[in-house]
C-alpha positions as CSV (number, residue, x, y, z in Angstrom):
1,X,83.6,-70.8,31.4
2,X,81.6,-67.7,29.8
3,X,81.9,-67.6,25.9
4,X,80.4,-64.1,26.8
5,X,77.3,-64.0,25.7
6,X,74.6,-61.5,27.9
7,X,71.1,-63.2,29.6
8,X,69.3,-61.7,26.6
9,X,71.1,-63.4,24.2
10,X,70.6,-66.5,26.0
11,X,66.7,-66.5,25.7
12,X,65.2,-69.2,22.9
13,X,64.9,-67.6,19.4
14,X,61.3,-67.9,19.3
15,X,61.1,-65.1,22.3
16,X,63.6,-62.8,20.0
17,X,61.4,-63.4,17.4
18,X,57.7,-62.3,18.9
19,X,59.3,-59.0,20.5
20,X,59.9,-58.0,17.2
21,X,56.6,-59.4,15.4
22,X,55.1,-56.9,18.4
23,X,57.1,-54.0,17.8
24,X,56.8,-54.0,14.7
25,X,53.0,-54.3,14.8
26,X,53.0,-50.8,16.9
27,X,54.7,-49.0,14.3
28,X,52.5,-50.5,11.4
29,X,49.6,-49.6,13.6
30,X,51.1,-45.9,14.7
31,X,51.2,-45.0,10.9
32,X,48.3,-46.6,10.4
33,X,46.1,-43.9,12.2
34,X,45.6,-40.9,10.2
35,X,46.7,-37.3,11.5
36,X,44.2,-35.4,13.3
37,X,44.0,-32.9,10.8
38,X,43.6,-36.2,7.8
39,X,40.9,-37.3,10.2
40,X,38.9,-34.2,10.4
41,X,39.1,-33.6,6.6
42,X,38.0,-37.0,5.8
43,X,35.3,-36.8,8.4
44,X,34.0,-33.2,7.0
45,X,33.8,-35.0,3.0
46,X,31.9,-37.9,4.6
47,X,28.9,-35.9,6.5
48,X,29.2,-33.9,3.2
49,X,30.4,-30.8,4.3
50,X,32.5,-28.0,2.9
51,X,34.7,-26.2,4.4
52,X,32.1,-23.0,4.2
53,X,29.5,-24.6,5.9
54,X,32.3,-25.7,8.9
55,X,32.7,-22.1,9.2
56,X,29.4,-21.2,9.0
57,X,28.6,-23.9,11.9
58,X,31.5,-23.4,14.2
59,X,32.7,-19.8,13.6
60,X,36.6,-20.6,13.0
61,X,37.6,-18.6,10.0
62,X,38.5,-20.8,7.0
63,X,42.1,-20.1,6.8
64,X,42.2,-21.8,10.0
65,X,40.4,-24.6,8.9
66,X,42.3,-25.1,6.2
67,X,45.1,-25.3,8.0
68,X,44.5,-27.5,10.9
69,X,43.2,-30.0,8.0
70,X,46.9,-30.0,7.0
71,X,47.8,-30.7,10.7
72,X,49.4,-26.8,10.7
73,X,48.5,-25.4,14.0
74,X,50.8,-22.0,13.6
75,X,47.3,-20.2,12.6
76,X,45.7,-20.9,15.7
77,X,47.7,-19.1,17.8
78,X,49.2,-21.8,20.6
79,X,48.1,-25.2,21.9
80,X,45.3,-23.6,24.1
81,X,43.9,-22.0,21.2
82,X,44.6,-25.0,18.9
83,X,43.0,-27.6,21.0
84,X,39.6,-25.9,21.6
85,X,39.6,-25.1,17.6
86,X,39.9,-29.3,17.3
87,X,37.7,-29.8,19.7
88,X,35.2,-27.6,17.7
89,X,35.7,-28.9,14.4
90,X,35.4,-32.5,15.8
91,X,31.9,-31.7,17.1
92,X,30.8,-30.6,13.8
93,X,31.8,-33.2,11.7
94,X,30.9,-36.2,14.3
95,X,34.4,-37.5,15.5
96,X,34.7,-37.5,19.5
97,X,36.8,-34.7,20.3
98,X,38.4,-36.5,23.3
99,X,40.7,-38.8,21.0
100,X,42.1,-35.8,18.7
101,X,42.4,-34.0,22.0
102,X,45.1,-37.3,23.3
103,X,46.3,-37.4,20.2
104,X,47.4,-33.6,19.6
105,X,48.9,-33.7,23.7
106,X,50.7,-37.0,22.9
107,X,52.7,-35.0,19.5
108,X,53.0,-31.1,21.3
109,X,54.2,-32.2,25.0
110,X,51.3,-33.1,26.8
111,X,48.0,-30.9,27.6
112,X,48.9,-27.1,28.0
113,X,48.0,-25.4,31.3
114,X,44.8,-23.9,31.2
115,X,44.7,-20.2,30.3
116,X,41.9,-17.6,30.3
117,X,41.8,-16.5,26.8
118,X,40.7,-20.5,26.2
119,X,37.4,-20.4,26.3
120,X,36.9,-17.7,23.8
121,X,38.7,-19.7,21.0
122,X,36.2,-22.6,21.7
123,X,33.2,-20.6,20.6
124,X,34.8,-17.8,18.6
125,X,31.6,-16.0,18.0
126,X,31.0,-12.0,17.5
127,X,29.8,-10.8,20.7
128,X,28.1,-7.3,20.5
129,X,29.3,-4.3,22.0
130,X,27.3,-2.9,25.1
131,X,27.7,0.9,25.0
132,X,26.3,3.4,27.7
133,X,23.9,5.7,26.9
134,X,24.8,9.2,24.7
135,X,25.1,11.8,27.1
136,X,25.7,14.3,25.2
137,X,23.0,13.9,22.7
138,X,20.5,13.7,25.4
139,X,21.5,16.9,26.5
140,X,21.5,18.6,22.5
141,X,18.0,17.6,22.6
142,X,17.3,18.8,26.1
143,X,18.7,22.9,25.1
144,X,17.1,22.6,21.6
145,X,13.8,21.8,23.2
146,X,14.3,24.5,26.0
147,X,15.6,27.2,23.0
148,X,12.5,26.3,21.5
149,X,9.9,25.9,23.9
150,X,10.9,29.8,25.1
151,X,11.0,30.9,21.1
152,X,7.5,29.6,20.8
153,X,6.3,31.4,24.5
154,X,8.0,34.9,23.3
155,X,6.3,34.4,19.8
156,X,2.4,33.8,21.2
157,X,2.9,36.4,23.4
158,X,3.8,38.7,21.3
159,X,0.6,37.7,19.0
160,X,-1.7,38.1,21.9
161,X,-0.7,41.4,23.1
162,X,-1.5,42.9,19.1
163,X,-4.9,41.1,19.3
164,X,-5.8,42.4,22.4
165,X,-4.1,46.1,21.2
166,X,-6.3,46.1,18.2
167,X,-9.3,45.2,20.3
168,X,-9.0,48.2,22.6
169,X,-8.4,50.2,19.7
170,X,-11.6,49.2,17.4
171,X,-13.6,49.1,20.5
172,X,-13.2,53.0,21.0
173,X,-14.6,55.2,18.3
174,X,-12.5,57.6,16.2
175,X,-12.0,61.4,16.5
176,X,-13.6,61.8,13.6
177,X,-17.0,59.3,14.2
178,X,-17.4,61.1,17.0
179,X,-17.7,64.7,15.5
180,X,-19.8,64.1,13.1
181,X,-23.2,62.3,14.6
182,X,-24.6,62.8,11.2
183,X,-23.2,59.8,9.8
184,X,-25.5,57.5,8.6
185,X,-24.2,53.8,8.6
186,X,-23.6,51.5,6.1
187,X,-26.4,49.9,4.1
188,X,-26.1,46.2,3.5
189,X,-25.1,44.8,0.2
190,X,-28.0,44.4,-1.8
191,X,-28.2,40.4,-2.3
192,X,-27.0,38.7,-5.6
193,X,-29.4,37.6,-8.2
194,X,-29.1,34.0,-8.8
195,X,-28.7,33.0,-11.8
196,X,-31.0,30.9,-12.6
197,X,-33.7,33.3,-11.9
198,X,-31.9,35.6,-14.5
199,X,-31.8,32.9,-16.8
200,X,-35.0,32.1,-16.2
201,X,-36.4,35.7,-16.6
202,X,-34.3,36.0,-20.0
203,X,-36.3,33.4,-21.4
204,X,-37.1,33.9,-25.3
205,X,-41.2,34.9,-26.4
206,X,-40.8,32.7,-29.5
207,X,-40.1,29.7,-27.4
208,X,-41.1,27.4,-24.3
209,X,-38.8,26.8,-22.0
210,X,-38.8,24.3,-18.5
211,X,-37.3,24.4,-15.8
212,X,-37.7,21.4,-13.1
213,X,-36.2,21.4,-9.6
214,X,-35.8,18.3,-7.1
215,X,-36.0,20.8,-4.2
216,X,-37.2,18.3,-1.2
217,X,-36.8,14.5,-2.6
218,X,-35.5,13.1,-5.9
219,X,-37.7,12.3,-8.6
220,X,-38.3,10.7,-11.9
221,X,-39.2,12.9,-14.8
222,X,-39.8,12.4,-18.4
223,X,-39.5,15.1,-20.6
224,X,-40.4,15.2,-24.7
225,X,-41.1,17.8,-27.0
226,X,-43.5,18.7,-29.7
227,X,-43.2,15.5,-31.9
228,X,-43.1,13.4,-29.1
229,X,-38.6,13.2,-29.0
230,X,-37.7,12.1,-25.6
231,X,-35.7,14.8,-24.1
232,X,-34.7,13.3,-20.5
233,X,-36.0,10.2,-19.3
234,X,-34.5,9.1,-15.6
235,X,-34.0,10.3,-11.8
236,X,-33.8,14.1,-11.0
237,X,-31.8,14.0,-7.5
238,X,-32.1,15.9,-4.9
239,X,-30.7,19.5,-5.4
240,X,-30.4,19.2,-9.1
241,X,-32.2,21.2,-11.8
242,X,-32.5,20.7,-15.6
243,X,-33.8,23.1,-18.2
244,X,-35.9,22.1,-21.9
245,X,-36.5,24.5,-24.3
246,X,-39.1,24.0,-27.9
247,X,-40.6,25.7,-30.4
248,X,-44.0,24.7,-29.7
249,X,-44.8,22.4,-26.7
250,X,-43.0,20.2,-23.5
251,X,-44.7,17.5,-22.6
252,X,-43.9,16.1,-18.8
253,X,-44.4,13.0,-16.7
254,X,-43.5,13.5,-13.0
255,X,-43.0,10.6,-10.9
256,X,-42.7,12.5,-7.6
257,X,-44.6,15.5,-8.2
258,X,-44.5,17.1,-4.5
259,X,-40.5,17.6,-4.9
260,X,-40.7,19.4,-7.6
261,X,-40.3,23.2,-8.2
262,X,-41.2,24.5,-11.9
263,X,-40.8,27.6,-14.2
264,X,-42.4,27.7,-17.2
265,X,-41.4,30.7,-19.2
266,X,-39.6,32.7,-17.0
267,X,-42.4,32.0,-13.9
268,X,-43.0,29.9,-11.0
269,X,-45.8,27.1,-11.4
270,X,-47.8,27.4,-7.9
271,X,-49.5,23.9,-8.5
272,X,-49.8,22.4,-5.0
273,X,-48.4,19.2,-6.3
274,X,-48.5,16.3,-3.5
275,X,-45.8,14.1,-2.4
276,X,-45.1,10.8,-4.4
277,X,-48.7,12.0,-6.6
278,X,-48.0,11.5,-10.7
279,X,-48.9,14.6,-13.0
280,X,-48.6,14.4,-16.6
281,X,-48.4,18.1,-17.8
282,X,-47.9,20.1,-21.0
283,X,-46.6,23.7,-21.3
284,X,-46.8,26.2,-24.9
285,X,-45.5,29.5,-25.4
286,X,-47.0,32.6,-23.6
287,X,-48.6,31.8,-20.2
288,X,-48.3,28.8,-18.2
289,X,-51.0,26.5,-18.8
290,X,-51.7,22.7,-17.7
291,X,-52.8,20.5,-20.5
């Protein structure tokens, strides 16, 4: 007879027993593993990163990565979207992407069907945008020249016309030059004194007074006066001129005599001083004299 027992309680106890030492070792071992988004976390503190610098790497705003770290997937927008930001973030903290990817499709359903918006969540980065060229500034540009180019045209033209008007015109002579033949012309302005010939012929009686000129080269002069005070004592240059006056007597030393050009007293010395000679002169009051 059956005491009603079923073939499964019939097996030996130590059969019961290991089917439940086994499943209970799957459910110690299920809770065991971390959540993807523990495991990304705890990945990210151990290369070191902050949350920042997993933006900065990957491109997924923070928000985002904040959430998916607290296994909250609403942010990214669906599974597609969610599983390409895991399989970024698991690139840049070092875990294999492959086993979060099996571990997110085994909790949501199984893997999504692909869709075309996928890729872009993968890389998420700011592509620029391609624009055509500006018509219509092109063509601004393109009248203003134009309006401009004819301005300037109408502008020169005009000019030319009044130079060549006033040409004709003072190329013909006037009623008037032509009835009187007695007109005499013009005499040329009379040339300006210079100066230094004025200040030259100004020069007081009671006193002698130099004047040296580095007309062709530069030279070195020396100048003192009666009691032997040194007046000037360096290089004339070319072009330059310096006067001396004294009471009684100037004594000079020049180095390159042939450069220079002298009045004594209100005249020209006519010395034919040569080129790179030195003369050693001395000039009073009344006429030139060399001493």
């Amino acid at each position: 007879m059956s005491n009603g027992n079923s073939p499964e309680d019939e097996r030996p106890i130590e059969d019961v027993s290991q089917d439940v030492s086994e499943d209970r070792s799957e459910d110690v071992s299920e809770e065991a593993r971390p959540s993807i988004g523990r495991a990304l976390q705890q990945a990210r503190i151990a290369a070191g990163l902050t949350v920042d610098d997993i933006t900065t790497a990957t491109r997924v705003r923070i928000a985002i990565v904040h959430a998916i770290e607290a296994d909250d997937f609403t942010p990214c927008g669906g599974d597609v979207y969610a599983r390409g930001h895991i399989r970024t973030l698991a690139k840049a903290v070092g875990l294999d992407p492959a086993a979060l990817l099996a571990q997110f499709d085994a909790d949501h359903g199984g893997r999504p069907a692909p869709t075309p918006a996928a890729p872009l969540f993968e890389a998420e980065r700011i592509r620029p945008e391609r624009r055509g060229p500006n018509w219509t500034a092109a063509m601004v540009a393109a009248i203003v020249a134009v309006i401009g180019f004819v301005g300037f045209t109408f502008v020169k033209g005009g000019d030319d016309g009044g130079n060549e008007a006033s040409v004709a015109e003072g190329s013909q002579p006037s009623a008037g030059e032509s009835a009187s033949p007695s007109a005499k012309p013009k005499k040329p302005a009379d040339p300006k004194p210079d100066p230094t010939d004025s200040a030259i012929a100004a020069a007081p009686r009671d006193k002698v007074t130099v004047k040296i000129s580095a007309t062709d080269d530069p030279s070195w002069i020396s100048v003192k006066d009666h009691n032997g005070r040194l007046l000037f004592d360096g290089l004339l240059k070319q072009g330059d001129s310096k006067t001396f006056q004294d009471n009684e007597k100037v004594d000079l030393v020049l180095g390159n005599a042939g450069a220079i050009q002298l009045y004594v007293n209100g005249k020209k010395i006519e010395d034919d001083f040569q080129p790179g000679s030195v003369e050693r002169l001395t000039y009073t009051k009344g006429d030139p004299q060399v001493g």
